[in-house]
C-alpha positions in Angstrom: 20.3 -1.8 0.5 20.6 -4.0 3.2 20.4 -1.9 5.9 17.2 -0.1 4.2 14.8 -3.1 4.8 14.2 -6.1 7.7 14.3 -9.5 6.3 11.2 -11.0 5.2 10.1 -13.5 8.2 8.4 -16.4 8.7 5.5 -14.1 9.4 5.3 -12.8 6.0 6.2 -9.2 7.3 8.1 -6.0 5.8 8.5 -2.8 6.5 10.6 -1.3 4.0 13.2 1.5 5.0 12.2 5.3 3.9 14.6 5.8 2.0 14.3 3.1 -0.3 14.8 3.5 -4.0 11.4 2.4 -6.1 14.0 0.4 -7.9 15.3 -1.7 -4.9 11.6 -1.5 -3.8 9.6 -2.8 -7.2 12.6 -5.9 -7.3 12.4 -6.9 -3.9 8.4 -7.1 -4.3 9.0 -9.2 -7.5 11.0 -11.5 -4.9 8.9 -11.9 -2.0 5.8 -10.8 -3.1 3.9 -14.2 -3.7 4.4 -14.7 0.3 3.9 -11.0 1.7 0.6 -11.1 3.3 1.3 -7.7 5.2 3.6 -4.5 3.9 4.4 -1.4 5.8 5.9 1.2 3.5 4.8 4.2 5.6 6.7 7.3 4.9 9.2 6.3 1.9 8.8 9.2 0.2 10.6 8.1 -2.8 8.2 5.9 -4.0 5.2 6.5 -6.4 2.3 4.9 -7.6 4.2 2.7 -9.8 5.8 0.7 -6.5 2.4 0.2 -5.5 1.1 -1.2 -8.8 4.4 -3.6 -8.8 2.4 -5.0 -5.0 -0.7 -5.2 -6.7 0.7 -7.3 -9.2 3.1 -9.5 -7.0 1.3 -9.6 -3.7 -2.3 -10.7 -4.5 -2.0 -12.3 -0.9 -1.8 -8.7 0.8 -4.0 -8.8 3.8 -2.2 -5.6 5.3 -0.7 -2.6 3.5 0.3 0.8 5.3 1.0 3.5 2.3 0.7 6.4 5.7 2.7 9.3 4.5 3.9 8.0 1.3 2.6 11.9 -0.2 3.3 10.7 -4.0 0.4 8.5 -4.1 -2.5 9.1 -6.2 -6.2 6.9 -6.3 -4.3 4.5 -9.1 -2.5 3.1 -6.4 -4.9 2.1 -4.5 -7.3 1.5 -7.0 -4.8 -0.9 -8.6 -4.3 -3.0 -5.4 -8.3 -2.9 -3.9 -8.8 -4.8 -7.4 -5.5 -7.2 -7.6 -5.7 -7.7 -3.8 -9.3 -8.5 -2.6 -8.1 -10.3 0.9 -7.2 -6.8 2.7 -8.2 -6.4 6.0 -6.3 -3.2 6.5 -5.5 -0.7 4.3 -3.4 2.9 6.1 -2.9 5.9 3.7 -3.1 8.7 6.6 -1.6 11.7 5.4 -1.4 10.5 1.6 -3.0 13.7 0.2 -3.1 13.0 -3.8 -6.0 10.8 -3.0 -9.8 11.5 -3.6 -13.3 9.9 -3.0 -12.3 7.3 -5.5 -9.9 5.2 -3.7 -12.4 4.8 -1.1 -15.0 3.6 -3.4 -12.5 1.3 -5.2 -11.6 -0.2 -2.0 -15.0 -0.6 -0.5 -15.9 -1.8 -3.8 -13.3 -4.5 -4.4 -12.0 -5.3 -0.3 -15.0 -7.0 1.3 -13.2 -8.2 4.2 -11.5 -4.6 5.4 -12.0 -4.0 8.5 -9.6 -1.2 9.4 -9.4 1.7 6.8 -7.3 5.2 7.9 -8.0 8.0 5.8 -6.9 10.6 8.5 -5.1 13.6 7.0 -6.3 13.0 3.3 -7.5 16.2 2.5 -9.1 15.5 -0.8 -11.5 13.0 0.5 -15.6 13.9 1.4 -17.9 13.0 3.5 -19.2 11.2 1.0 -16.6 8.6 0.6 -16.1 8.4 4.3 
């Protein structure tokens, strides 16, 4: 597991390996998660919407979070952490196509402060969420 994932900083940074298991993943959040302020689990495909709830629920300091190409994701993920974490400022889920016009609502709704928000390559999403 150790070579899956950098070390937490003193920056309050991860970027977790793509291969992780949502086990190692949804423990190490229950570790760290208090202090995280920005999370980059682009492309670990093994993870589902379940991970993402576990960061909703341990991170509520989460100013960044980059789900881009994580393709299990549905609009509970994101719904769950637009509500538990209200600080974003920057939220990536290019290419995360189980997503609809309701994660963008939840997040616009919830996340006053985003000011970067990339829905590129979500196929699901309108106009009218965008």
């Amino acid at each position: 597991m150790e070579q899956q994932q950098q070390q937490v900083s003193s920056t309050q940074v991860w970027k977790a390996g793509g291969d992780i298991s949502e086990k190692d993943f949804t423990s190490r959040i229950k570790e760290i998660g208090q202090s995280l302020r920005n999370l980059d689990i682009s492309n670990c495909s093994n993870l589902t919407d379940a991970a993402v709830v576990a960061v909703s629920e341990h991170c509520p300091g989460l100013t960044s979070l980059n789900v881009s190409g994580c393709s299990n994701l549905t609009d509970a993920a994101v719904v769950a952490v637009s509500e538990q974490c209200p600080g974003l400022t920057s939220l990536n889920v290019t290419d995360c196509g189980g997503l609809t016009d309701a994660a963008v609502v939840a997040v616009s709704e919830h996340c006053p402060g985003l000011t970067s928000l990339n829905v590129a390559l979500c196929e699901n999403l309108t106009d009218a969420a965008v």
